[in-house]
C-alpha positions, 0 to 999 in steps of 0.5 A: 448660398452659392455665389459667383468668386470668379474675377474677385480679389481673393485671399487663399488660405489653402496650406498647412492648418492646425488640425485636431481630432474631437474625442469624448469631450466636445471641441466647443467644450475645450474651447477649440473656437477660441482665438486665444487657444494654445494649438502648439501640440495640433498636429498639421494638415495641408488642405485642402484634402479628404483626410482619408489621404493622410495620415488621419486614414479612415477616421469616422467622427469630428475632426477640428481645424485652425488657421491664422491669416492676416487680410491684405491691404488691397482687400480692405476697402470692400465687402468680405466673405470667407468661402469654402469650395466644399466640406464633407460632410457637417461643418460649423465654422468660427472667425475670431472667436464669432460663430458665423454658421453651419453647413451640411453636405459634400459637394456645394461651396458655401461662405458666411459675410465676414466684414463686420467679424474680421480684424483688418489690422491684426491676426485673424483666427478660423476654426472649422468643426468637421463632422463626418460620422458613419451613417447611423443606418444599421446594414442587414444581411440579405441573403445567405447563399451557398458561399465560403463567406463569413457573415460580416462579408457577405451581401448588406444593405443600409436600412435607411441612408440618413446622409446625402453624399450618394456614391461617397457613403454607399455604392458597389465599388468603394472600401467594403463593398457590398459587405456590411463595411460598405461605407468604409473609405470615408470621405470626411474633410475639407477638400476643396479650396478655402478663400477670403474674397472681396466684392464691392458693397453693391454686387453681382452675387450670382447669375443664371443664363438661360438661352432659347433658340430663335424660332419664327412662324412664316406668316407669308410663307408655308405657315410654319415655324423655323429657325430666325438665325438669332438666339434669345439670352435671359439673365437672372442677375442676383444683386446683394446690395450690403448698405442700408439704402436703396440703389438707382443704377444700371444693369448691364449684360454684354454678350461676346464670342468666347471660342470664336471671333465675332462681334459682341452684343450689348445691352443695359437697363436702369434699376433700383436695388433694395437693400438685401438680395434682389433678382433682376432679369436682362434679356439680349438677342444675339444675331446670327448665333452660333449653337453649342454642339458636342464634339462629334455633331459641330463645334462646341461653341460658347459665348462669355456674358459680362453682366454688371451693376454699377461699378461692379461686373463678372463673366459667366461663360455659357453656350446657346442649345437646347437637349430635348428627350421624345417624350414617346420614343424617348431618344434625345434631340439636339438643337434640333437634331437627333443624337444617339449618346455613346456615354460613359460613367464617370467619378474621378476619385472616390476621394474628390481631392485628389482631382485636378486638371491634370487627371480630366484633361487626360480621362477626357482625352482618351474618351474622345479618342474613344468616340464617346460623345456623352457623361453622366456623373452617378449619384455624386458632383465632380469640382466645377473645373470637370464641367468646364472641361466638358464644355470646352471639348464638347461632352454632353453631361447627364448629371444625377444628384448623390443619391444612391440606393437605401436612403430614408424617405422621413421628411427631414431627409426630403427637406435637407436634400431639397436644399442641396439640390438647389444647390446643385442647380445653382452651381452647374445650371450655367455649364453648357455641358450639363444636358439633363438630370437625374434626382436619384440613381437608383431610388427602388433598387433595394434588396430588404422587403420594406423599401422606403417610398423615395419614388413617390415622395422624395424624388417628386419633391426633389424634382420640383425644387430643382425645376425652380433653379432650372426649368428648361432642362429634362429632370429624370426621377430615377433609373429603371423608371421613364425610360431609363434601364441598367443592363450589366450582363454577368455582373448585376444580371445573370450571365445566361440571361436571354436579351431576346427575351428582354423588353429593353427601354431607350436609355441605358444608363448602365452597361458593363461588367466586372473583372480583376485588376492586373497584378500590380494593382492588386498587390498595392491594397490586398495583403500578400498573404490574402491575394493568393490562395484567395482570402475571399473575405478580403477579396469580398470586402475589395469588390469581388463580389463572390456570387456575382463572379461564379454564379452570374459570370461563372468564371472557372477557378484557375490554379495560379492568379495570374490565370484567374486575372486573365480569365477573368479579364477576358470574360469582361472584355467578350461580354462587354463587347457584346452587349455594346454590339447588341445595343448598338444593332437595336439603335432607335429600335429603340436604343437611344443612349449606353453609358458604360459604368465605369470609366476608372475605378473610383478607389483601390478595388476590383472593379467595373471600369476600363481602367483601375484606380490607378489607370492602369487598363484591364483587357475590356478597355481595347474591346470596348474601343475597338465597338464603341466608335460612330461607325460599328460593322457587327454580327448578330447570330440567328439563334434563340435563345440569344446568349453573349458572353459565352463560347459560341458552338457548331457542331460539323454538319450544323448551319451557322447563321447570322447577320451582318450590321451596320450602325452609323452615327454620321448625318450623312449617308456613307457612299459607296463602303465596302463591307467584307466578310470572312470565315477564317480557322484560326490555327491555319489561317484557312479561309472557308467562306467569304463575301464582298459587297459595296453597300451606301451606309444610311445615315443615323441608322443601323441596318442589314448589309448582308446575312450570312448562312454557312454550313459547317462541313462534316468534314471541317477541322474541329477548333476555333474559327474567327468571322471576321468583318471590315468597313472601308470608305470606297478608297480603303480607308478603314471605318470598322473592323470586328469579329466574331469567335466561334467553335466548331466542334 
């Protein structure tokens, strides 16, 4: 049940716990429950963790946990419940000795009523069983390529994923890999906060807050409708009245300005509150609204609504906006607007604990410098404090449910994952951020010839079940159906690949490649004796991915790994850049949205991200800055078949030819930018052709601003040359700067 604990009296019970690690003979048996144990020899554990993080390490099983409290004195006049923020992955949990119940899952917080069990006078005791087990799910070998791997490392895919943990049991980049330890790294553990929370007898248990844009037909007008100013506020208020006699109260909704000044609207109707939990509905207008925006587009505007029965109240913070897809173009409409999302792929950590305010602060930071306007969470939920931070800097978020890959499609899967989508929709429905979702990431992406039916089974019932909690938001079944599309060119999609000849949808939910940490980096988790000449075992089982890199990327092979990292890195930064600049040249033709995968790698690995596990950056992370803004000048060569990635050569005596573009993410027109040009060899510096223009950049758009057709003298210094472009407001400040490297040969 996910309820409200914000504004609540609250009890932390955060610190060091009792912890032991069940063996052959089960906790139950041994009596583990039972208050009156003797854990003197328990060692202890700080919670909350991932006890991968500890001296535990990658343990696979059930691991039980102890701790004594006392409930504070202010606490004891109402109605108390023991809260969990989140367990992975089984847990049953004891009080004094009374089993309260059971919860499956990793990243939903759930609690039990614990005011009949606790002892307010004495010692109270809590016993958590934890099970996080490796799936059951047997890993095959799919192929059996040309390569100096041993079996258990080359490429393994899960039968059938019995476990709904996403990213956090099966992905690319986590402990093993792709090999047949894939789901190593486990993310067992108690690893967010542990409360005793007070609440009144009659309650506020949750609230769900959906907003509509005021919308008015001109009846003496031009009969059409538009927008009144005003905002339309309705609250599902979730009341849990814990007596045994029905309630005559009021319900109260007060709406104020969170981020900005302004006067609050206020609202109250009579009820009468049954026994139990009851759902009552409060509708408020607010005059004169002010809409959430993402960063780039307004301000991101939020209100706080204060919603209260009887003696009790709480706040939930929201925003007011509507994100609406075209159902034929598939682009994306905010308030109103259109918007091209410039996204990222996000995970803080692999080991959820380890993230804080701190580290998105910082990640969140660094992405609006980046111009990036949108996130989408892949197949796992961050704490809610990430999505707070999205709707306070204006990100929008694109959130999937953790489903990943090779699950079963048996109908007790279907059922357990309905519930935890439920969840899910519970816990983020409210969050300004949150934009659209998505019920599985890759649902029919499985390498075994027998797929299991998720498209057709799971995932419909997954989105029906999450359009009950929220029927106003775009629910998404899975990638590469509905307009949704992965491009990795080099990594997932072979590094020759034609674009020319690929039928690109409107959403790209997955763009980049992947490459090799600094030294440093790579040090910290690969045994000395491995890194070099490589153990190709353990660099497989580290995210290599062995194929990929000589088959797709065809990176060379150097004679020191100082040289392969840079190789490596730099092929990633070329063909990265490149795909963002052939995308963002097709902007609504038809490209809506990009979503670079990742932002950091999420464990110590050879990765996809700008950042490794340690944020320490590989070389795409200034390429992908230098495209990724509003305002991107470009070329794009006349050549077919058209190939990125690669060394871009012309013969003496041959005609280069190629496009100059714009794209801009602006609403307004740009008057009057100057667009330059130049063709310069790079050892001397030598300027061989150039052009000057001044050009009034369209708004929303991307467009020719001028062509290019030089013909390379037969006579012309074989070497490197460096196209280089630049945008400038009419006063010289710099919008773009870009170039192109060719060789003349």
């Amino acid at each position: 049940m996910i309820t409200l604990q914000q504004g609540r009296a609250r009890h932390s019970l955060d610190g060091n716990w009792a912890y032991a690690i069940e063996g052959d003979e089960p906790g139950e048996a041994l009596a583990w429950h039972d208050p009156t144990l003797d854990t003197s020899t328990w060692r202890e554990m700080q919670l909350p963790t991932n006890w991968y993080l500890t001296e535990v390490g990658d343990h696979f099983g059930t691991i039980w946990f102890r701790r004594r409290f006392l409930v504070p004195s202010e606490m004891r006049d109402q109605h108390l419940f023991l809260r969990f923020g989140a367990v992975d992955y089984v847990a049953d949990v004891w009080l004094n000795g009374v089993f309260l119940g059971s919860h499956e899952g990793m990243f939903a917080p759930f609690e039990f009523d614990v005011t009949d069990v606790v002892d307010l006078d004495g010692e109270n005791v809590v016993a958590v069983k934890d099970a996080a087990p490796r799936d059951p799910t047997p890993y095959l070998e799919v192929d059996r390529p040309e390569n100096p791997l041993s079996a258990p490392y080359r490429t393994h895919q899960a039968e059938a994923i019995s476990q709904i943990k996403g990213h956090m049991v099966d992905a690319m980049h986590r402990p093993g890999s792709m090999t047949s330890f894939r789901s190593d790294g486990n993310t067992g553990g108690i690893w967010d906060g542990i409360d005793l929370i007070a609440r009144p007898t009659v309650h506020v248990e949750r609230v769900k807050v959906f907003t509509k844009i005021g919308v008015k037909k001109d009846w003496l007008g031009d009969e059409q409708d538009h927008r009144d100013g005003t905002a339309l506020v309705a609250v599902d208020v979730t009341v849990n009245n814990t007596t045994t006699r029905a309630v005559r109260t009021d319900l109260a909704l007060r709406v104020a300005p969170r981020t900005f000044e302004g006067p609050p609207s206020e609202r109250v109707r009579p009820v009468v509150v049954q026994p139990g939990r009851t759902t009552h509905k409060i509708v408020l207008t607010v005059a004169d609204a002010r809409l959430w925006w993402t960063w780039d587009r307004g301000d991101p505007d939020l209100y706080t609504a204060t919603v209260g029965i009887g003696d009790d109240s709480i706040e939930q913070p929201f925003g007011i906006k509507e994100v609406v897809p075209d159902g034929t173009t598939g682009q994306w409409f905010l308030n109103g607007e259109r918007i091209y999302l410039r996204g990222m792929r996000y995970i803080s950590s692999q080991w959820m604990s380890e993230a804080n305010d701190a580290m998105w602060s910082e990640d969140l930071a660094q992405m609006r410098d980046m111009e990036i306007n949108a996130i989408r969470i892949g197949s796992h939920v961050e704490k809610d404090g990430f999505y707070t931070m999205c709707d306070e800097m204006g990100f929008l978020v694109w959130q999937v449910f953790p489903l990943h890959y090779c699950v079963s499609d048996a109908d007790d899967l279907i059922e357990r994952a309905s519930e935890m989508i439920r969840d899910m929709g519970l816990m983020l429905c409210n969050h300004a951020s949150i934009g659209m979702w998505s019920v599985f990431k890759e649902p029919e992406v499985y390498l075994l010839p027998d797929k299991p039916n998720n498209y057709h089974r799971l995932c419909p019932i997954l989105k029906e079940t999450l359009g009950t909690v929220d029927p106003t938001r775009w629910i998404h079944l899975g990638d590469y159906r509905e307009g949704v599309y992965n491009l990795m060119i080099g990594y997932c999609w072979p590094g020759d690949t034609h674009l020319d000849e690929v039928d690109l949808p409107p959403n790209i939910v997955e763009i980049g490649a992947g490459s090799i940490p600094v030294r440093e980096s790579l040090e910290s988790f690969i045994p000395l004796e491995k890194l070099w000449p490589p153990d190709w075992d353990t660099w497989e089982y580290n995210g290599f991915f062995y194929d990929h890199s000589f088959g797709f990327a065809k990176v060379e092979m150097k004679d020191t790994l100082d040289e392969f990292i840079d190789a490596y890195q730099a092929y990633e930064a070329l063909v990265v850049k490149e795909q963002i600049e052939y995308l963002r040249q097709r902007k609504y033709r038809p490209i809506a949205s990009t979503f670079h995968y990742y932002w950091s790698d999420p464990c110590p690995i050879m990765g996809s991200g700008l950042l490794d596990y340690f944020r320490r950056k590989y070389q795409v992370y200034d390429a992908f800055k230098a495209v990724y803004g509003r305002v991107l000048v470009s070329l794009e060569r006349a050549v077919k078949p058209y190939i990125i990635g690669r060394p871009k050569i012309y013969d003496r005596g041959s005609t280069f030819l190629g496009r100059v573009w714009v794209t801009s993410d602006f609403t307004e027109p740009l008057e009057g930018t100057q667009v330059s040009w130049r063709i310069v060899r790079t050892d001397a510096g030598e300027v061989l052709a150039k052009n000057d223009l001044t050009w009034s950049v369209a708004a929303d758009g991307a467009e020719v601003v001028d062509e290019i057709a030089w013909a390379v003298p037969s006579t012309a210094t074989p070497g490197d040359h460096r196209i280089e472009m630049r945008l400038s407001t009419h006063d010289g400040a710099v919008l773009s700067t870009n170039h192109t490297d060719i060789v003349v040969r």
